[in-house]
C-alpha positions in Angstrom: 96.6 125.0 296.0 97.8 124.4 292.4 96.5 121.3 292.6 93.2 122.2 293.2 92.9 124.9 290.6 93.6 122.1 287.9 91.3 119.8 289.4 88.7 122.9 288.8 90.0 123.4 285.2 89.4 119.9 284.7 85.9 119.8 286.2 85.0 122.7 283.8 86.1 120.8 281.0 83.7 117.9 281.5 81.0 119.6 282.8 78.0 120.8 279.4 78.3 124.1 278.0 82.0 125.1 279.0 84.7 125.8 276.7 88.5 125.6 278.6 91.2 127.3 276.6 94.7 128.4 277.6 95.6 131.8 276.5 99.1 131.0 276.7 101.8 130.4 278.6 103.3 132.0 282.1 107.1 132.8 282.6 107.6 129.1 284.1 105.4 127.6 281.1 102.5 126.8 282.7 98.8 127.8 281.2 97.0 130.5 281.7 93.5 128.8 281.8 90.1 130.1 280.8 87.1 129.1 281.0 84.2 130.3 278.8 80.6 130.0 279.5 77.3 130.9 278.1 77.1 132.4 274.6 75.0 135.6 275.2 76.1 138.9 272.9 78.0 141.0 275.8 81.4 139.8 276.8 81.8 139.6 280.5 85.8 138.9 281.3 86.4 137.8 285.1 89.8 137.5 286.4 91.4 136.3 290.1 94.2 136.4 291.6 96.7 138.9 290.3 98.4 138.7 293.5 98.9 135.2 294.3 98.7 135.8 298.2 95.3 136.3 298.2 93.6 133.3 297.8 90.3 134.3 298.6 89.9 135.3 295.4 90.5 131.5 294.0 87.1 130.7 296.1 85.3 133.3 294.5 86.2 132.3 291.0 85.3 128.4 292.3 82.2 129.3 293.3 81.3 131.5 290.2 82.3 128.6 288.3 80.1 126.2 290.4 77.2 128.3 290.0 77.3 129.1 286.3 77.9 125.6 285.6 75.9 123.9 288.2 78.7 121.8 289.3 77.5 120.9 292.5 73.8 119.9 291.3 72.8 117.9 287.8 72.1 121.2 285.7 72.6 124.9 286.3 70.1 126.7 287.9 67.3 129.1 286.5 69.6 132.1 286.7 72.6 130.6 285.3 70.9 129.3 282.2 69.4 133.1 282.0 72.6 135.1 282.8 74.3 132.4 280.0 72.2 133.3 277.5 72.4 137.1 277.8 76.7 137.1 278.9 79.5 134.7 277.2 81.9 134.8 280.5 85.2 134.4 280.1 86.7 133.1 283.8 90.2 133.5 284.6 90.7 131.6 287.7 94.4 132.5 288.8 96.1 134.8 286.6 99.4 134.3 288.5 99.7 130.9 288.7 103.7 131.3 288.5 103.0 133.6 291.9 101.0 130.8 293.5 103.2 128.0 293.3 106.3 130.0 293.8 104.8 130.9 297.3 105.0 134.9 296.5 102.4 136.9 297.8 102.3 139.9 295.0 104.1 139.1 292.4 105.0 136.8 289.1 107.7 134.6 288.1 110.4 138.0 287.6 108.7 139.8 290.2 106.3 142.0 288.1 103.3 142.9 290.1 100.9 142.2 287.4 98.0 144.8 288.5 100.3 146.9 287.2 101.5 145.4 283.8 98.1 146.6 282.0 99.4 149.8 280.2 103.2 151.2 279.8 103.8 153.8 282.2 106.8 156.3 282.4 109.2 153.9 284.0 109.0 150.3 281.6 107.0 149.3 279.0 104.2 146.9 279.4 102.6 144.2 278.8 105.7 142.3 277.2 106.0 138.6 277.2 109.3 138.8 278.9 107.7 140.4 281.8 104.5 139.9 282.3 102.9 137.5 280.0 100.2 136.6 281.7 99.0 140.6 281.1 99.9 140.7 277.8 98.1 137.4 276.9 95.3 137.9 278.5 95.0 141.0 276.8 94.8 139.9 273.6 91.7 137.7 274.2 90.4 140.2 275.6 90.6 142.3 272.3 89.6 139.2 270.2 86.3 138.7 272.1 85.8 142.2 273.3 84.7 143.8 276.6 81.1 145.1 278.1 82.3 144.4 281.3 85.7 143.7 283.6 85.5 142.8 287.0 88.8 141.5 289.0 88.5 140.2 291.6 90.7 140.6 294.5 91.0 139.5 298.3 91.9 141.2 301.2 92.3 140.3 305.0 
């Protein structure tokens, strides 16, 4: 499953008119991957995978990716040069990768349950780079770049 998200990753990085970035480091060191596309005003930021147990929600981003960037075809279609011009979307595919390979099926590397690491509550503070990383980094690019719109995306049996 890892595997095949990096074999993604690096299919995004060859194909025209992606950026791939890493907006830093999980709890076990590996990258938390993005992948930008299109350069349209309006900011769209779409993350997967929170919880690393549901898996559906790495085909999703796969096929978002293969449509946006034509991957399966020699160009992007007609909408996805349009929707590219109008949106810069910035595609996180699995924003627990620590989760994923660890076999868990809600939680990260110390067993934070990142959909719930985006703002401190009464009980802990967070985001923190001690606990949940991923959050907190993804955070901050999303303050950098901005939002118009959030979606994440989730699966469900």
């Amino acid at each position: 499953d890892y595997e095949r998200h990096l074999d993604l990753i690096a299919r995004c990085a060859a194909a025209p008119g992606s950026r791939v970035r890493s907006l830093g480091q999980t709890l076990d060191g590996r990258e938390l991957d993005c992948v930008e596309v299109g350069d349209g005003p309006k900011h769209v930021w779409v993350i997967h995978r929170q919880h690393p147990g549901e898996s559906q929600a790495s085909w999703f981003a796969e096929g978002l990716l293969r449509r946006l960037l034509g991957l399966d075809s020699s160009a992007p279609d007609g909408l996805s040069v349009s929707l590219r011009r109008k949106f810069t979307f910035h595609v996180v595919p699995n924003m627990n990768p620590d989760g994923a390979v660890r076999g868990h099926l809600r939680t990260n590397a110390c067993g934070a349950n990142l959909n719930r690491e985006w703002a401190t509550t009464g009980e802990y503070e967070a985001p923190t780079p001690r606990r949940s990383p991923e959050v907190f980094h993804a955070l901050r690019a999303m303050d950098a770049s901005g939002v118009d719109a959030f979606v994440d995306v989730h699966g469900d049996e």
